[in-house]
VEXFINU-345349 format. One line per field, with one value per residue (C-alpha): residue number from 1; x, y, z. Coordinates in nm, 2 decimals, padded with zeros to 4 digits. Layout:
<sites>
n = NUM  ...
px = X  ...
py = Y  ...
pz = Z  ...
</sites>
This chain:
<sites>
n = 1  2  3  4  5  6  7  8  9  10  11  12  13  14  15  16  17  18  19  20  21  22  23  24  25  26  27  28  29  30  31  32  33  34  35  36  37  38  39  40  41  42  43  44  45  46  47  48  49  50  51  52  53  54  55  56  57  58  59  60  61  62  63  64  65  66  67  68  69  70  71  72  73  74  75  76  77  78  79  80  81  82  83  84  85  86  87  88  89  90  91  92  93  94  95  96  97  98  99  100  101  102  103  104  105  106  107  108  109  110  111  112  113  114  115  116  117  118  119  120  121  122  123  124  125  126  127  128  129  130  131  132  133  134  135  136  137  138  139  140  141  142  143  144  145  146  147  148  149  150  151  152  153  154  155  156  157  158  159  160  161  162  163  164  165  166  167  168  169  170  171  172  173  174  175  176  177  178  179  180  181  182  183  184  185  186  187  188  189  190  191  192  193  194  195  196  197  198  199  200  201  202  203  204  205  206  207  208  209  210  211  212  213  214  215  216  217  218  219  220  221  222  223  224  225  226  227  228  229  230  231  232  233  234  235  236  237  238  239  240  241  242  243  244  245  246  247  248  249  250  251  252  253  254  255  256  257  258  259  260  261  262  263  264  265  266  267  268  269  270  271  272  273  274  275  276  277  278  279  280  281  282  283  284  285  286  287  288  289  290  291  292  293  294  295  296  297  298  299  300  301  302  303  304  305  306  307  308  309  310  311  312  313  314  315  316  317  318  319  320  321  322  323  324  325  326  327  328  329  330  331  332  333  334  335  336  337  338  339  340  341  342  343  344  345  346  347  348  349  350  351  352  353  354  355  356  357  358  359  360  361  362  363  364  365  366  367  368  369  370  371  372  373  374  375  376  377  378  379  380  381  382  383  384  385  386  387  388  389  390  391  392  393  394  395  396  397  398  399  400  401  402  403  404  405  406  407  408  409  410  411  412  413  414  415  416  417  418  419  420  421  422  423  424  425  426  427  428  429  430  431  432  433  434  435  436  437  438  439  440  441  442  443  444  445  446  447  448  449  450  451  452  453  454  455  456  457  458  459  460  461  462  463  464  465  466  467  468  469  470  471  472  473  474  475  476  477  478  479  480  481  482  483  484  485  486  487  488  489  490  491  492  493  494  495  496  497  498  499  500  501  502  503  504  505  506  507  508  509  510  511  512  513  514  515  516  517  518
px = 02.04  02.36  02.43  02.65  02.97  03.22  03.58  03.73  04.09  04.35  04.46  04.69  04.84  04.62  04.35  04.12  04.19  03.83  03.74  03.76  03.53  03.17  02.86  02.58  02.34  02.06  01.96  02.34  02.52  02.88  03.14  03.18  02.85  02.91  02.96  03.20  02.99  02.83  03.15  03.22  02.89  02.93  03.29  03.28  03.02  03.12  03.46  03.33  03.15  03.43  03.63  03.35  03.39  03.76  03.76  03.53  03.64  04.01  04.13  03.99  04.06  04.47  04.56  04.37  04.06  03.87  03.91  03.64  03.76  03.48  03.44  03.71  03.56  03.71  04.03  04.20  04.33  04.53  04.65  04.45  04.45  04.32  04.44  04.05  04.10  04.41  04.23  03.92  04.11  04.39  04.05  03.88  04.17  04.26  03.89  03.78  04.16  04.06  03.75  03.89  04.12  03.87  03.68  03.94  03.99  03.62  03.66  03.93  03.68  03.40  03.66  03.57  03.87  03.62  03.60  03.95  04.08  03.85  03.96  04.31  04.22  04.06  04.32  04.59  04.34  04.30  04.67  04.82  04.60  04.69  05.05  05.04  04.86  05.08  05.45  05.58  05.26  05.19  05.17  05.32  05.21  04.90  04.58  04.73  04.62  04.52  04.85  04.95  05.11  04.90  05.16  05.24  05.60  05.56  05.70  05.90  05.72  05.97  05.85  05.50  05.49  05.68  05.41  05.15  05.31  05.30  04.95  04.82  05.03  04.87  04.53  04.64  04.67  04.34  04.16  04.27  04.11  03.84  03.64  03.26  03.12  02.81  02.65  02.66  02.40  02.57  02.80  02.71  03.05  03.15  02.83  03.08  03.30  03.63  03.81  03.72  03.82  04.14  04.20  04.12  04.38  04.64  04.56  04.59  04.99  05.02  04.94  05.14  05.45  05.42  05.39  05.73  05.86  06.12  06.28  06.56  06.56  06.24  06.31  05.98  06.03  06.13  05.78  05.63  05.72  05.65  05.33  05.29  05.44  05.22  04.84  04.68  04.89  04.87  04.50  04.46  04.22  04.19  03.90  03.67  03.39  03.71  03.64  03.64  03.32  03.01  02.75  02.45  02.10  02.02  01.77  01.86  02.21  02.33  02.33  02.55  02.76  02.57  02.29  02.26  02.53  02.20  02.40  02.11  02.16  02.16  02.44  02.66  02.67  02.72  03.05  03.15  03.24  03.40  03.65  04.00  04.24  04.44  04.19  04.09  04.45  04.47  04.13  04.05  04.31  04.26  04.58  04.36  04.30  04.27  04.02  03.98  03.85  03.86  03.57  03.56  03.45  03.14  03.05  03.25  03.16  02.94  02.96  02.77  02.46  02.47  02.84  02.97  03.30  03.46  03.59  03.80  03.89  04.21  04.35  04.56  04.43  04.42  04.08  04.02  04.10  03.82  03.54  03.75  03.93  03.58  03.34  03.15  03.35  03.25  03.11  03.09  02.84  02.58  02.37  02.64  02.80  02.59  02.26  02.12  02.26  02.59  02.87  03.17  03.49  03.81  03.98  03.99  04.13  04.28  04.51  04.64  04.73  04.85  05.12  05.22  05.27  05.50  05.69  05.75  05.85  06.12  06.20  06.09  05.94  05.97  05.80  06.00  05.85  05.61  05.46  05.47  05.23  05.00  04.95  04.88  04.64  04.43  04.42  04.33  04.01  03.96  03.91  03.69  03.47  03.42  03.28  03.09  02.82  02.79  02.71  02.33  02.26  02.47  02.22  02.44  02.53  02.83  02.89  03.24  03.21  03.49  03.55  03.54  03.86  04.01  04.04  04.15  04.43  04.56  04.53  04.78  04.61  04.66  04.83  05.17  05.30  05.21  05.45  05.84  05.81  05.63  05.65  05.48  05.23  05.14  05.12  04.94  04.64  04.63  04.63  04.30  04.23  04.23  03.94  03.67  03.89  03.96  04.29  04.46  04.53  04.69  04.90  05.02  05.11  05.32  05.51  05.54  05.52  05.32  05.11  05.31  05.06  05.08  05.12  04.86  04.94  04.69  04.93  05.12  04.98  05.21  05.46  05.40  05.48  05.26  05.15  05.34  05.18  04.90  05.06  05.02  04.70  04.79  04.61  04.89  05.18  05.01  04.95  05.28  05.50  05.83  05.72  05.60  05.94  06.10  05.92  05.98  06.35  06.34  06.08  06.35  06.12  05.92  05.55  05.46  05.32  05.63  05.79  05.78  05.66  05.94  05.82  05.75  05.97  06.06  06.21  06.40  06.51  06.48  06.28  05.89  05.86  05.59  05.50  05.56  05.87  05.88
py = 01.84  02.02  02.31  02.26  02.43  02.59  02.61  02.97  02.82  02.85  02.52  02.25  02.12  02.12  01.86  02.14  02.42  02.52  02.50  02.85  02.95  03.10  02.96  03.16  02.93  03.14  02.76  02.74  02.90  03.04  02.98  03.32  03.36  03.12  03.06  02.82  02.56  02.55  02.45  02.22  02.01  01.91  01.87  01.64  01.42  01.39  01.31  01.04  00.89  00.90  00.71  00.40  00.45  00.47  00.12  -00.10  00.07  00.12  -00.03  -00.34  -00.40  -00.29  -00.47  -00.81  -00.80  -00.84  -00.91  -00.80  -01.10  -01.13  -00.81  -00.66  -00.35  -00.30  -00.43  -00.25  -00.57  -00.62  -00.32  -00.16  00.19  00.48  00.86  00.96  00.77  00.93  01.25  01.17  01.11  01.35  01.61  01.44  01.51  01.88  01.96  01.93  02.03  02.34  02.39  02.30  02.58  02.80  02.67  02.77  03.13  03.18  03.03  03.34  03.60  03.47  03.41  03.08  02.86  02.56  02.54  02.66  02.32  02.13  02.24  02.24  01.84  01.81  01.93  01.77  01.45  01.46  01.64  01.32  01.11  01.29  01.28  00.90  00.82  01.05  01.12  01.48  01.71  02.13  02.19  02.52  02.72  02.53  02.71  03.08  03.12  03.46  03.52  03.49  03.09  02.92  02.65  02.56  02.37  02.08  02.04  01.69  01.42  01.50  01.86  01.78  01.55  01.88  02.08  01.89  01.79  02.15  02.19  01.90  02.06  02.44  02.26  02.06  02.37  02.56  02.24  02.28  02.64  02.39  02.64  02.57  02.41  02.59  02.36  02.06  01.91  01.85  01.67  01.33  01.19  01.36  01.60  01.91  01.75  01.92  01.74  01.41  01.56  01.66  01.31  01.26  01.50  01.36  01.04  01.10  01.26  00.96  00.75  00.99  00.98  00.56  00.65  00.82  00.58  00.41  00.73  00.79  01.16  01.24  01.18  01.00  00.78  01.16  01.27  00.92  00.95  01.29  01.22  00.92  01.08  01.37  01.25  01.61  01.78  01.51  01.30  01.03  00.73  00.56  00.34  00.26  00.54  00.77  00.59  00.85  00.71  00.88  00.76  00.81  00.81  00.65  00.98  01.22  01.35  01.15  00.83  00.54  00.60  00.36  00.42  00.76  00.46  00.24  -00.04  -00.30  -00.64  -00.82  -00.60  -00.61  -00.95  -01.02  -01.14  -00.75  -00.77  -01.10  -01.21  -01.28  -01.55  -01.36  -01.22  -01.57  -01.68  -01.47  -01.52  -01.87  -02.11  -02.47  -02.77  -03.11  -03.11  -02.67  -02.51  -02.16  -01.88  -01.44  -01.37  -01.08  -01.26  -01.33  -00.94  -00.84  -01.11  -01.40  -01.74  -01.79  -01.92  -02.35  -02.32  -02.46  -02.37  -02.00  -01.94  -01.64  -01.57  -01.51  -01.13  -01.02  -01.36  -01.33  -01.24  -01.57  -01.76  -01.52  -01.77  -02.08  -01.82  -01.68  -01.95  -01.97  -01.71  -01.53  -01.20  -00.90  -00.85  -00.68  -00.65  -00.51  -00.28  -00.12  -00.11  00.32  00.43  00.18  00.40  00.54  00.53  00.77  00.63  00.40  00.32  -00.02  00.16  00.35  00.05  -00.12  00.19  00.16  -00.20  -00.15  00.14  -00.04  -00.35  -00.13  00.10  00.38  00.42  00.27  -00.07  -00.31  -00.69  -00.69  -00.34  -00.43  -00.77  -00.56  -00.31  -00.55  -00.81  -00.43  -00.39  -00.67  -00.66  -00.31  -00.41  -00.74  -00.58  -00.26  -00.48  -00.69  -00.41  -00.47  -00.84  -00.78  -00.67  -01.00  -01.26  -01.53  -01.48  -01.55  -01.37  -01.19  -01.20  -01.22  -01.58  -01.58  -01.28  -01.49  -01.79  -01.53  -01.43  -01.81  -01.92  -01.98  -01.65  -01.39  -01.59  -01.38  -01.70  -01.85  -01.60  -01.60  -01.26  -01.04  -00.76  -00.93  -01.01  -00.65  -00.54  -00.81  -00.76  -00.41  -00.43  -00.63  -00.39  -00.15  -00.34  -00.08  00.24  00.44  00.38  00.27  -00.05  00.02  00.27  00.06  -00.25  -00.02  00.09  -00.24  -00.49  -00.68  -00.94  -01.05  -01.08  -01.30  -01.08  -01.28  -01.36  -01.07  -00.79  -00.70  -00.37  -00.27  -00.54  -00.76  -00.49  -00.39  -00.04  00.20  00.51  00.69  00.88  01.25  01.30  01.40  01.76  01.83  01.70  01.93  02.25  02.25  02.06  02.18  02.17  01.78  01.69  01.82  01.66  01.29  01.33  01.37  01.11  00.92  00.76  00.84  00.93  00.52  00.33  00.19  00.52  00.41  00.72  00.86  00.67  00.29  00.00  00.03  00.35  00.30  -00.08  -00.12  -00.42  -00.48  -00.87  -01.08  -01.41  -01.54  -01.31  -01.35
pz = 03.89  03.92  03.73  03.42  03.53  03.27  03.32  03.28  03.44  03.16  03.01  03.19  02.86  02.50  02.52  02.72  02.47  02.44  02.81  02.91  02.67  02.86  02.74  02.67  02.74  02.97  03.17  03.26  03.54  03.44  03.70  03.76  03.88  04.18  04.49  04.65  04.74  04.36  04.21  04.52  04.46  04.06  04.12  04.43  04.24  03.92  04.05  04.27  03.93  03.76  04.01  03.97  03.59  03.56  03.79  03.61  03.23  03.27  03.64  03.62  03.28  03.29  03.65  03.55  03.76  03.49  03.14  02.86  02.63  02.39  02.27  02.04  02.05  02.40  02.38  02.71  02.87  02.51  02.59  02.25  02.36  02.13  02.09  02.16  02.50  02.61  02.53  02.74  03.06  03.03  02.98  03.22  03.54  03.39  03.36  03.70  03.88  03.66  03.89  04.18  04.15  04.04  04.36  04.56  04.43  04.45  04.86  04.88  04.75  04.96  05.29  05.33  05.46  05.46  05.08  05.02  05.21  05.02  04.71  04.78  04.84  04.55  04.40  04.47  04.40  04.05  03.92  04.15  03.94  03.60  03.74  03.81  03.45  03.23  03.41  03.37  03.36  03.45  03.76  03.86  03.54  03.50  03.52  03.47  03.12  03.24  03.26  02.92  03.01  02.76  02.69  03.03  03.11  03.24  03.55  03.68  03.79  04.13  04.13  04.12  04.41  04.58  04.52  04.60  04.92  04.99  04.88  05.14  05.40  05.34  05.35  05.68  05.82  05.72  05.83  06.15  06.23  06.20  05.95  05.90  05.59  05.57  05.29  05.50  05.31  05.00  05.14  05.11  05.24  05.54  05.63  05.66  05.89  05.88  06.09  05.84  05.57  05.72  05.82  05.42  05.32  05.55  05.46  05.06  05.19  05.30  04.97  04.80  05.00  04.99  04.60  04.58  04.82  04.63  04.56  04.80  04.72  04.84  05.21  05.26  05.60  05.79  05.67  05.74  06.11  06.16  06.02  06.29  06.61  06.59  06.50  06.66  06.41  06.11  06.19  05.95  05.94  06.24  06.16  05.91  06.04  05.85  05.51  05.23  05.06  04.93  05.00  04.71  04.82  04.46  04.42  04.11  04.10  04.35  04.21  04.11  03.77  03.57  03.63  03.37  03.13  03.12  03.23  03.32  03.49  03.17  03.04  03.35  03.38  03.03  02.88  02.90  03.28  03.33  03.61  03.47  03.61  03.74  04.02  04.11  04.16  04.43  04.62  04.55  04.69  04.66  04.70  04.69  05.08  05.14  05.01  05.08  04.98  05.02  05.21  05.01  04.67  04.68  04.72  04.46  04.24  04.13  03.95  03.62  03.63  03.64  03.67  04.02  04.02  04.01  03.66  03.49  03.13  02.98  03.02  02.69  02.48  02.08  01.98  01.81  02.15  02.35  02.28  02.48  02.73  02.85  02.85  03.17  03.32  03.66  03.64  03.88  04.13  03.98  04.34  04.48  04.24  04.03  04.25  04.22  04.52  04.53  04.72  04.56  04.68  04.77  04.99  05.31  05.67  05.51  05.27  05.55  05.73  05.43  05.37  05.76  05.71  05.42  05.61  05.93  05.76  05.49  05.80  05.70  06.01  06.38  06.48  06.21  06.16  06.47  06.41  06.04  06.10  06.33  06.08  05.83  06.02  06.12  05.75  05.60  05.89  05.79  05.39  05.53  05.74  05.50  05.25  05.51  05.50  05.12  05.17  05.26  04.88  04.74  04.63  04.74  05.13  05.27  05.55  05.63  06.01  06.28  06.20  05.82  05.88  06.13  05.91  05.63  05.81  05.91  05.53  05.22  05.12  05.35  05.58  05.80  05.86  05.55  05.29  05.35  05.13  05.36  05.15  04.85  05.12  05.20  04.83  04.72  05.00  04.95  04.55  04.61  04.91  04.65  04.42  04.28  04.41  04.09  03.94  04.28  04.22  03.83  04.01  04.30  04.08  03.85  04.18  04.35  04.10  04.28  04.18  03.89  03.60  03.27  02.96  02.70  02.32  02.21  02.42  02.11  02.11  02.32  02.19  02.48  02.81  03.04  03.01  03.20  03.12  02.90  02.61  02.62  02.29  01.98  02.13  02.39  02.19  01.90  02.10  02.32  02.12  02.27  02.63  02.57  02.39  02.73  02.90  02.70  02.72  03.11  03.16  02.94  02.64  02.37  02.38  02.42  02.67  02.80  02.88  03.29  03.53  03.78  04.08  03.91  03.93  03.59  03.60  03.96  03.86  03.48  03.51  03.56  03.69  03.52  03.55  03.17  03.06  02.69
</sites>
């Protein structure tokens, strides 16, 4: 088992107050008393849990992949969202950025440039996700509680993405020394390649920069280009052998998230984990004579038993219209998904593409329509043929081979051709692209708008909007009160949901499309 690692980082905001407390514990290690490559093992994994927890529990559920109708003690996909919860993942990020920074200063004391890459990574990881879910956070005083900061300012979401920018391109550059990663073993994803996980780092710059695209300010498509016209300097994916995935053996710790969740068959594929409409709207197409289908779907999902015909529930219905809205609804592939040593994902070559599809076609950088198409056809294979090697554990086989893609890419579904709005093209393939990736695809649809998705009856929660944000927990707002309220008024709301993040279409536009505007 890992040993149970204990923060001594100062706080990034309030909800972590008690985390740089040392525990006296004799059977656990203090932070302190480690090495690099201990913090580097509990933090990598329990990061890439999280990532398969945060899709299926909060993902999923937000972006309309699935819908848990049935059960109003889950209630996300109303957009029912508790204080508690806001807590756990605002925690959750801080907790283990916290290490990764200790991880790093522990790499400085021990010289090893390996680990202090890594970290930096790792880094920049989980504060982009914190970032993306909460607007405004700490970045530049976070962590320096030593220092007397113990209510941090939070810094603009503009200035974060600076500093993180910064933070990818100082670990760009200790990556290339090409230092050794002596603990090779623990590394279940790249085996202590450094030159992979540079291409990782380079490749998360990338999904940043695409994140802060729509800003003007930020300069992105100069960075974009440099970033393409000089791959020995800025290596990113170039196929899916690059994939940032971990791969878990299925033996103790390094096993699937739900496994230690005691998530059974029977429970997975209960009305808990059902497809939602709005999923099968975009894989299933079907005009009287056409009938097509995502190659993808049958890996990440499977019909109810005696049912024929693919079926989704309702996301957002009224509680007493669940029953109707999620009978004989599809469920996720349990084979697939949730099987001991099921892989966890980071990242992959077909978001790459995906972003250099978007930029060509926008002009951000060189290539325009025709370099745009090529980028997109090579992604849309990429995301086929990386779940291709999932099919073998599906019960039902359907196999995504160089045909199936082919047809793919000629149909009303993913079809160049086929869509006068290329760009809605591209976002909408990589939002599905992005299917079982963390909190990708809830970030990507806030900045895009793409697909739009029908606000149910039941959303009024959040009086009928789509969820733009987390609130900041009553912890943070209670701890650093006058940082928080400076941090509001920029972000240009009040501590809601609907307070839009600097980047999203609702804060660059005003608007946030849906397909039933009330």
């Amino acid at each position: 088992m890992f040993p149970t690692i204990v923060a001594v980082s100062a706080l990034i905001g309030g909800c972590t107050h008690d985390f740089e407390k040392t525990n006296t514990d004799p059977n656990k290690m203090l932070v302190g008393e480690l090495q690099p490559y201990g913090m580097f093992e509990n933090l990598f994994y329990t990061t890439a849990k999280n990532n398969q927890q945060y899709a299926y529990y909060w993902c999923n559920e937000l972006v309309q992949f699935t819908a848990c109708t049935p059960m109003t003690a889950q209630e996300r996909h109303r957009y029912k969202i508790a204080d508690n919860q806001y807590s756990s993942i605002w925690s959750n990020y801080c907790t283990k950025a916290g290490n990764a920074v200790h991880m790093y200063k522990l790499a400085d004391k021990y010289n090893s440039d390996a680990c202090k890459a890594v970290a930096l990574t790792l880094k920049v990881y989980l504060l982009s996700n914190l970032t993306d879910i909460f607007g405004d956070i700490p970045y530049k005083e976070a962590y320096r509680g030593d220092e007397g900061l113990d209510h941090p300012v939070f810094d603009s979401q503009k200035e974060v993405y600076e500093q993180m920018f910064a933070e990818l391109e100082r670990a760009n550059e200790l990556y290339a020394k090409n230092p050794k990663f002596e603990k090779t073993s623990m590394d279940l994803m790249y085996n202590g390649d450094m030159k992979l996980w540079r291409k990782f780092n380079n490749s998360i710059y990338l999904r940043l920069l695409c994140r802060v695209s729509g800003r003007t300010e930020m300069k992105v498509g100069e960075k974009m280009q440099q970033i393409v016209d000089n791959p020995n300097m800025y290596p990113v994916f170039k196929s899916n052998a690059d994939n940032a995935t971990v791969r878990n053996t299925g033996v103790d710790p390094y096993y699937n998230q739900f496994r230690p969740l005691d998530v059974d068959k029977s429970k997975f594929t209960s009305n808990s984990y059902i497809l939602a409409e709005q999923f099968l709207k975009m894989t299933v197409y079907s005009d009287g004579t056409v009938n097509e289908q995502d190659p993808r779907l049958t890996t990440w999902a499977t019909k109810r038993s005696g049912v024929d015909d693919w079926k989704g529930t309702i996301s957002g219905c009224l509680a007493e219209d669940a029953g109707v809205a999620g009978k004989d609804a599809s469920h996720l592939n349990y084979e697939v998904l949730v099987r001991d040593d099921a892989h966890a994902f980071f990242m992959d070559y077909a978001e790459v593409e995906f972003i250099l599809a978007e930029a060509a076609l926008k002009g951000l950088i060189s290539g325009g329509e025709t370099a745009a198409r090529q980028h997109y056809e090579t992604a849309v294979t990429a995301s086929c043929q990386k779940w291709a090697e999932y099919e073998v554990y599906s019960k039902v086989k359907a196999p995504i081979n160089d045909e199936n893609i082919t047809k793919f890419l000629n149909s009303h579904l993913a079809g160049w051709d086929n869509e006068q709005n290329k760009e809605k093209l591209i976002c909408e393939q990589k939002f599905l692209a992005l299917f079982w990736i963390g909190m990708e695809a809830y970030h990507e649809i806030r900045r895009t708008g793409w697909p739009l998705l029908t606000i149910g009856e039941g959303t009024f929660y959040n009086n009928y909007q789509f969820p733009q944000r987390m609130a900041y927990c009553s912890s943070t707002t209670g701890t650093n009160p006058d940082n928080v309220a400076v941090a509001l008024k920029r972000m240009g709301g009040d501590n809601t949901m609907r307070t839009p993040v600097w980047w999203s279409k609702m804060a660059i536009t005003g608007t946030f499309p849906v397909a039933n505007p009330r």
